[in-house]
N, C-alpha and C positions, 0 to 999 in steps of 0.2 A: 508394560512399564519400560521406559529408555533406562539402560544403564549410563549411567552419565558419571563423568570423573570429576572428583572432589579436590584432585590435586594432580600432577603433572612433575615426574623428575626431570628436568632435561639432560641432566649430566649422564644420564643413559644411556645418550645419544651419540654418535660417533662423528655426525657432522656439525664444525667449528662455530658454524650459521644461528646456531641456536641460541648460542650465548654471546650477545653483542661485546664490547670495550665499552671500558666507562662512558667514553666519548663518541659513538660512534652512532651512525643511525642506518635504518633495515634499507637493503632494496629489494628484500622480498620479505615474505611473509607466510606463515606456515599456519594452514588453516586446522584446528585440532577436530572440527564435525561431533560425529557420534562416536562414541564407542559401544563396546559390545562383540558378540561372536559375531562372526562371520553369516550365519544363520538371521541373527537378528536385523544386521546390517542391510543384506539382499530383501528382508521383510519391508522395512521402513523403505527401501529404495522403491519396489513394487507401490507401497501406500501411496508413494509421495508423486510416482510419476503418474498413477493415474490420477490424481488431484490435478496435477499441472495439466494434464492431456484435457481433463474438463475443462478446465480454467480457458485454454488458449480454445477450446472450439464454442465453449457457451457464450465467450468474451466477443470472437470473432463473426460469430452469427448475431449478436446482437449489434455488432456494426455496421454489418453485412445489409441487415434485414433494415435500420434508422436508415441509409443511405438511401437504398431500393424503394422500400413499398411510399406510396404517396399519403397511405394512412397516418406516418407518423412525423409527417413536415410540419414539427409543433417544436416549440423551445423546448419540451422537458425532455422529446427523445434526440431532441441534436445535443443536450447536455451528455445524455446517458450516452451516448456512443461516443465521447472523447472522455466522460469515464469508464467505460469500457477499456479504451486504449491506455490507459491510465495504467488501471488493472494488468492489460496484459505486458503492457512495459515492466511495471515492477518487479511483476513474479520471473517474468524471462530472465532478469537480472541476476536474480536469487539462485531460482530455483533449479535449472543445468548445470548451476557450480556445483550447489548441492547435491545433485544426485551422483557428477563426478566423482565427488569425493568419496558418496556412500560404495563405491565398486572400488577404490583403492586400497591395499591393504596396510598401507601409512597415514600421513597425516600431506595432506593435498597443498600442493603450494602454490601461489600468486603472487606476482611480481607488485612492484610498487606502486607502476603506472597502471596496473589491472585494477589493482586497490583502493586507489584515487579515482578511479573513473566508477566505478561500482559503487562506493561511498556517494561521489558526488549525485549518479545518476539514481538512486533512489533514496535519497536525501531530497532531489529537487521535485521527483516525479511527485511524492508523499505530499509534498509544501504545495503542489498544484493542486491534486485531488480535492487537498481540505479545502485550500480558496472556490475549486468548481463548487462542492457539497454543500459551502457557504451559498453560493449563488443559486443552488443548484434550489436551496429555501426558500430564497427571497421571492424565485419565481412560482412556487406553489403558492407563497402568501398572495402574488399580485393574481394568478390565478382563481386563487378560492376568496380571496376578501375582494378583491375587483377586478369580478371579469369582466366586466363591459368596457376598460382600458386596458386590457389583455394584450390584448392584439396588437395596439395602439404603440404600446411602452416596451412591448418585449418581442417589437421586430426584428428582425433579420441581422440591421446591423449591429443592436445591443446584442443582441448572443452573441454574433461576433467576436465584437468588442471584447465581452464576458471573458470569452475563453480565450484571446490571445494574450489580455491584462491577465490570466490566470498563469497562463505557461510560463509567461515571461518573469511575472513575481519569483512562483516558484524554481524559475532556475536562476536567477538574478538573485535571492536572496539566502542562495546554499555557498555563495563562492566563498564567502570570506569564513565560516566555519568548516567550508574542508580545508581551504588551505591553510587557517590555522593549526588545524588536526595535523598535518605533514611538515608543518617547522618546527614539530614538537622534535627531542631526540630521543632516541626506542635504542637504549644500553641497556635494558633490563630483559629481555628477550624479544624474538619473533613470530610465538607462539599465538594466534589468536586464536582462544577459547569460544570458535564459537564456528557456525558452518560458514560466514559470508565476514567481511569486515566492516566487524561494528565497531563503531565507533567509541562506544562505553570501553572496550579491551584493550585499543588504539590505545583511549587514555591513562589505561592502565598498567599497558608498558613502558613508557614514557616515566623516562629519569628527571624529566622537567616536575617543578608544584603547577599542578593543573588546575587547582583550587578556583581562582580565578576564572577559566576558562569555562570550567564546568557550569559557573554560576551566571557566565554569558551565554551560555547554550542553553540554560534552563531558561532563561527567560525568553529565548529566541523563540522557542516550543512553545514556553505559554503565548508569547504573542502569536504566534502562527496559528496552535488549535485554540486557544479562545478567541481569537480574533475572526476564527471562520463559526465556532460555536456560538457563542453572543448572537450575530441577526437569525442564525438557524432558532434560537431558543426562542429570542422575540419575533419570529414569523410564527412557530408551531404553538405560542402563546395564542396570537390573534385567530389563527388557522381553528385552533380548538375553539374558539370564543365563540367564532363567527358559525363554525358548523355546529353546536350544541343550538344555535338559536334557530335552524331549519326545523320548518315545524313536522314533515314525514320523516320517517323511520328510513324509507330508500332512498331520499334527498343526502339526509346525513350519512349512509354507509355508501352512496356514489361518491362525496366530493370527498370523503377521508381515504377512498380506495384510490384517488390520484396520489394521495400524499404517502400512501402506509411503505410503500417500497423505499423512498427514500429515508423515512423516518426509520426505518430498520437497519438500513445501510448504514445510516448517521451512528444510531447508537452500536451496531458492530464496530466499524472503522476508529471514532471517536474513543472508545470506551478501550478498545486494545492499545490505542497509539498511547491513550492518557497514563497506560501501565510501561510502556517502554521510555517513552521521552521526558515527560513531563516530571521531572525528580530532582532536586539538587544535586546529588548522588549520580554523576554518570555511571560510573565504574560500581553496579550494581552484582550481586551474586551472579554468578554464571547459568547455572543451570534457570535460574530468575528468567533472565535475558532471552534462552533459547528457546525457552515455552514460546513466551508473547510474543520473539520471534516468528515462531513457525503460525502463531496466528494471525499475523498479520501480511508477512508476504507467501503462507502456504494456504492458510484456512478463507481467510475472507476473500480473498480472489475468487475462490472455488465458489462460495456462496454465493458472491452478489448474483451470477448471471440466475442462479434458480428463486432468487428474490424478486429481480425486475422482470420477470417472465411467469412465472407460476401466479404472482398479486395483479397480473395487467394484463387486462382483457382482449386489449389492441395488438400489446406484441406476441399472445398467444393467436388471434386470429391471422396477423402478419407471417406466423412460422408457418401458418397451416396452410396458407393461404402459395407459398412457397415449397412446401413439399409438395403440393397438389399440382404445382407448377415443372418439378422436377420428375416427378412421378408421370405425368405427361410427356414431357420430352424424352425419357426413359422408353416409354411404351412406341412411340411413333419412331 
């Protein structure tokens, strides 16, 4: 169990920094992490870097391997290797702060423009993911409900297309809520209760009424993950329709093993985002925050790579097919 803190004295503290003027706003920012002994601290650091050390080689072999083998020049794994990268952007983001911090024996600090940039870049990375996950459905639906226009409608330059209208959404529609978030004023401290700068804390320092604000970010969210959940639910509607009516037994458990990896991803990614963002209530309990947190940019990174590799027949024969290649050139 984390020992986690219920509360924070600052006046404890001997540097000025900590408690703004009424009027005044942070250029840094003092990240509070975990607490706990020293013992417990190095434990969590150990967990968390072999999470990230999976995360960056399962992530980076699965993009390794879509580029390389000629087996998987299909839109579902050119989708998957730019979520992959997706993946391993976010957690990079995250997860080196955090382990910085877990070897400090204070409270870890970050400047403004670290903060803004760390905000905005997985803010934007997250808003992409969903839009790909969204598309990522559509094309299992044109897959499994009509394949014989497959090929047809979901060549080369739709994927394309897919994924650069996806990046560009997602960093195109993060600018005006982070830069909202930094013309707030933060006279109530510089403490963020949390290992990375989130934005629920952001608004919690903030001597401004955020009231407002809060109520435009929540519906930013809902448009962002229902807007990419909606076609995912009515493709995996049709998707299920279509394959209950296959009339063998291995008809129907081939064309759902195309679909079961992303369906899994969906409801991981989906179902953790829907607990951090998706709230009226930015400025959520703390310790709330730092769970869904860690499952979101520490836990599901780590999984997705043994999701779309362990359910997929192709990119288990493609690994193997590649260490048999490297085990060769090893030998000669």
């Amino acid at each position: 169990m984390l020992s986690l803190p219920c509360s924070l004295d600052f006046t404890r503290n001997k540097s000025p920094s900590y408690m703004l003027g009424n009027h005044s706003s942070a250029t840094e920012f003092y990240l509070l992490g975990f607490s706990g002994s020293r013992e417990l601290r190095h434990i969590l650091f150990a967990t968390f870097f072999f999470f990230y050390l999976v995360t960056l080689m399962g992530n980076t072999v699965i993009i390794v391997i879509v580029c390389l083998d000629k087996h998987l020049q299909s839109p579902m794994y050119f989708f998957l290797g730019h979520l992959s990268a997706l993946e391993l952007l976010v957690t990079t983001i995250i997860v080196p702060m955090m382990l910085w911090g877990l070897l400090l024996p204070g409270m870890q600090t970050i400047s403004l423009a670290a903060c803004v940039t760390q905000l905005f870049l997985y803010l934007a990375l997250g808003t992409t993911e969903f839009t790909l996950l969204g598309a990522m459905a559509v094309d299992r639906y044109m897959a499994v409900c009509n394949p014989l226009r497959y090929n047809v409608i979901m060549n080369s330059r739709t994927c394309n297309f897919v994924v650069i209208v996806s990046w560009l959404f997602g960093f195109l529609f993060e600018i005006w809520p982070v830069y909202a978030t930094f013309q707030l004023s933060y006279c109530k401290s510089n403490v963020v209760d949390n290992f990375f700068c989130d934005r629920g804390q952001l608004l919690k320092l903030s001597c401004d009424n955020t009231l407002f604000m809060e109520f435009i970010l929540f519906l930013m969210a809902i448009f962002v993950l229902f807007g990419s959940l909606i076609p995912t639910i009515v493709s995996y509607t049709y998707i299920i329709s279509t394959i209950l009516k296959i009339p063998s037994a291995s008809g129907r458990r081939k064309a759902f093993s195309t679909c079961a990896s992303h369906f899994t991803c969906v409801v991981i990614g989906y179902g953790s985002c829907l607990f951090l963002y998706v709230k009226p209530k930015q400025t959520q309990a703390t310790d709330y925050n730092r769970v869904v947190s860690l499952m979101v940019y520490v836990v599901t990174p780590f999984l997705n790579p043994f999701i779309f590799t362990l359910r997929n027949d192709k990119v288990i024969e493609a690994l193997r097919d590649r260490v048999k290649q490297c085990c060769h050139l090893f030998r000669n």
